[in-house]
C-alpha positions in Angstrom: 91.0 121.7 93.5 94.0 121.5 91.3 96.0 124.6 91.9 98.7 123.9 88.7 101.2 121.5 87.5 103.5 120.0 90.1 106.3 118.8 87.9 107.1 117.4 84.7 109.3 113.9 85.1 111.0 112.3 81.9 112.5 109.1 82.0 116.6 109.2 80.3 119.2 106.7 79.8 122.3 109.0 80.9 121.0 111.9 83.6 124.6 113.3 82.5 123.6 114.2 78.8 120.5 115.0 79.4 121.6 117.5 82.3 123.7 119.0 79.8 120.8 119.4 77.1 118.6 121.3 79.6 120.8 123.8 81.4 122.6 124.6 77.6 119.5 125.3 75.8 116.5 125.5 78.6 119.2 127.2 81.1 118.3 124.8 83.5 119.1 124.9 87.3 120.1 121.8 89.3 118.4 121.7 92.3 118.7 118.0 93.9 121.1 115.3 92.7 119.8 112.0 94.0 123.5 110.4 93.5 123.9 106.9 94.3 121.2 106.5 96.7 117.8 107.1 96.1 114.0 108.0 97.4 112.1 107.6 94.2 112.3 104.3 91.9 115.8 105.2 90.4 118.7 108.1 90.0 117.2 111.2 89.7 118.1 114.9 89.4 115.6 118.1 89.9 115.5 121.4 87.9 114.1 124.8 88.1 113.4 125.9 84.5 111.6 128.8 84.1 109.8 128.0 87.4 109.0 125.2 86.9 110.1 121.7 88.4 111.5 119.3 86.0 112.9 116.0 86.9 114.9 113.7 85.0 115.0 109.6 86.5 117.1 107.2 85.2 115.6 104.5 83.3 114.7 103.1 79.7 114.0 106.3 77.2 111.0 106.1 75.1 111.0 103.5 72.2 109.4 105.4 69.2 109.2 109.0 68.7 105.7 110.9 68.7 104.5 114.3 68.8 103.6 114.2 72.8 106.1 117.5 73.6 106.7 120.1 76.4 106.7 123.5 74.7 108.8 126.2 76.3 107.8 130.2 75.5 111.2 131.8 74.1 111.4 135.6 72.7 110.9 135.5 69.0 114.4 137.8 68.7 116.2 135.1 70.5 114.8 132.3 68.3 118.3 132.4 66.4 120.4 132.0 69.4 118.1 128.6 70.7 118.5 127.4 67.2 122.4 127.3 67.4 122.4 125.7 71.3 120.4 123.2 70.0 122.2 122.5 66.7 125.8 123.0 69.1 124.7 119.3 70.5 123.8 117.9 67.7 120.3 117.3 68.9 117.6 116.6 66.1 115.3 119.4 65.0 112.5 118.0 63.4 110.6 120.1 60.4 108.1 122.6 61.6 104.6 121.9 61.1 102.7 124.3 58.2 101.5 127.5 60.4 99.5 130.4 59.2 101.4 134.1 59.9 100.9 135.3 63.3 100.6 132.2 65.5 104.2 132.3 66.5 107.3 130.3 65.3 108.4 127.0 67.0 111.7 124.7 67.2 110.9 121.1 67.4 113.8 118.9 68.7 114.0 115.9 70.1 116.7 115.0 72.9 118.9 111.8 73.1 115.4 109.3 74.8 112.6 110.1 72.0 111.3 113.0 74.0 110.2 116.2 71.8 110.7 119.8 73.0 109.3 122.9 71.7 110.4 126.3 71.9 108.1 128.8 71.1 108.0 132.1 70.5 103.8 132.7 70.4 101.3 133.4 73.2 98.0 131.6 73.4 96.0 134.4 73.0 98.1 135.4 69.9 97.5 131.9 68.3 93.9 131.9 69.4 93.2 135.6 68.0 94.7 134.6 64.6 92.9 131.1 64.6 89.8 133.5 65.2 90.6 135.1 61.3 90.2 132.2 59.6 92.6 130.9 57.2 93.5 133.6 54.9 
């Protein structure tokens, strides 16, 4: 029986930048630092981020970007204050898709391997009660 997700792992050129990306916007904490030596098939590093495990391992990022993502829940009154982190490294925010009032607002950036990131402020019962309506 599948009790959850385990952990998400994305593959980054420079664990560095990409540590940087996650604990200044997703306020990411380092658990485990592989360092020089490793366990796994190359450097890696662990994070707590919002409970959840996220691993970065060193290796080739992704060659072409897609809409694949990882979408973190945010409040909607902090939506500002993501906004600037994000801008505040220069990361790429990509244009918002066309939503219909009451399903939430996102924040679609990609970090410095062709991986999007989504920060949300909706609930899935929200979006599925206003899907419900109809488009109006």
């Amino acid at each position: 029986m599948i009790e959850g997700i385990s952990h998400v792992t994305f593959i980054v050129r420079d664990l560095d930048k990409t540590e940087k990306l996650l604990s200044t916007v997703l306020a990411a904490r380092k658990i485990y630092d592989s360092g020089s030596g490793t366990f796994s098939l190359s450097r890696e590093r662990f994070f707590m981020i919002a409970g959840m495990w996220v691993v970065i391992m060193e290796g080739d990022g992704l060659p072409t970007r897609t809409y694949n993502h990882m979408a973190f829940k945010i409040p909607d009154d902090e939506y500002d204050e993501y906004l600037e982190r994000i801008q505040s490294l220069q990361l790429e925010v990509r244009e918002d898709r066309a939503r219909v009032e009451g399903e939430g607002r996102s924040i679609y950036f990609y970090d410095y391997d062709n991986h999007m990131f989504e920060l949300h402020t909706g609930t899935l019962n929200e979006r599925l009660e206003r899907y419900e309506k109809g488009r109006e």
